[in-house]
C-alpha positions in Angstrom: -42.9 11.4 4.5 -40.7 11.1 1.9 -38.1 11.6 4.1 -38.8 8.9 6.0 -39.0 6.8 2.8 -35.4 8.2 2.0 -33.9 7.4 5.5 -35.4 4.3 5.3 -33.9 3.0 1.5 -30.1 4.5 3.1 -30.7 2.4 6.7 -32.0 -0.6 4.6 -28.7 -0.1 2.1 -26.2 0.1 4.7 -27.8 -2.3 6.8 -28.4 -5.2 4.1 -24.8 -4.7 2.7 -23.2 -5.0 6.4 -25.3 -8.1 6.9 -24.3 -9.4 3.1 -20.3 -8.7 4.1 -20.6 -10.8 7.6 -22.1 -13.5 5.8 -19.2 -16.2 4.8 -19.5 -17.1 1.2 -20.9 -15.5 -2.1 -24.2 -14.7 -2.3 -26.6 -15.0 -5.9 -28.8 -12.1 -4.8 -29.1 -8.9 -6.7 -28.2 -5.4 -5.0 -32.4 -4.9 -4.6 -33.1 -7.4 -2.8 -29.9 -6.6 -0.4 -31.8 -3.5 0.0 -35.0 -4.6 0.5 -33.6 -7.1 3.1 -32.0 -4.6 4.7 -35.3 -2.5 4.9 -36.5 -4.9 6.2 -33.8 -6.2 8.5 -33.6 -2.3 10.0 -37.3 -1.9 10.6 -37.9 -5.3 12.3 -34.8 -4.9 14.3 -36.1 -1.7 15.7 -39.2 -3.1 16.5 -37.2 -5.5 18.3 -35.3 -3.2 20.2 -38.1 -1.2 21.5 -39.8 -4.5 22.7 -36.4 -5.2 24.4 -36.0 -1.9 26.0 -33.0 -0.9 24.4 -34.5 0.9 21.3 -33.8 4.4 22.8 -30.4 4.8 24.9 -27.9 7.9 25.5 -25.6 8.3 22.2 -25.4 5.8 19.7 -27.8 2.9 19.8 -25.5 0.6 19.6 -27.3 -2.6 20.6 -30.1 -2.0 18.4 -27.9 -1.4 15.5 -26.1 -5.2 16.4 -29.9 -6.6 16.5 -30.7 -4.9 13.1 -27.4 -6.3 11.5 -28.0 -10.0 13.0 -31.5 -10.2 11.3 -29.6 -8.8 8.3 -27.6 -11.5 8.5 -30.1 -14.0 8.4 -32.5 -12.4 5.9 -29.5 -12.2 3.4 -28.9 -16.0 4.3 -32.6 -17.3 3.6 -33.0 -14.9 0.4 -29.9 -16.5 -0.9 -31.4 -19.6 -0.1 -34.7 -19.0 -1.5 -32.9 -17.7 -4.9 -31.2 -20.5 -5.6 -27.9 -19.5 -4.1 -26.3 -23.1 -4.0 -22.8 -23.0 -5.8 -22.4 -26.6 -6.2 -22.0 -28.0 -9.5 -22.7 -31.2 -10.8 -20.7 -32.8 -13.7 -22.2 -35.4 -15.6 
């Protein structure tokens, strides 16, 4: 169990923080919630990939590790959004 939990906070880390990096731009979001994203991003995307078929394959899952990164992506994207990520400035 609580290595599962471990494994899980790692994948989510290294998975948030790839999608974070692909994303163009700078990003107001703080280092938890690239985690959390990233948690999130990993588990959903496996999900995904076991509904697809391609969850399990010889070696390195390679295509479910793109589909976990993509939703990693986007996650980082809407957070942003949703934290008031707009660098625009208005002068008055």
């Amino acid at each position: 169990m609580i290595g599962t939990i471990l494994w899980a906070i790692i994948a989510g880390a290294i998975v948030g923080t790839l999608g974070r990096l692909l994303l163009p731009g700078r990003q107001n979001i703080s280092v938890w919630v690239t985690i959390g994203v990233g948690i999130a991003a990993a588990l959903l995307g496996g999900v995904l990939a076991d509904w697809l078929g391609v969850g399990e394959t010889r070696g390195i899952d390679w295509i479910r590790h793109a589909i976990q990164v993509a939703l990693a992506v986007l996650f980082v994207w809407i957070a942003a959004k949703v934290m008031g990520g707009s660098q625009t400035r208005k002068t008055a």
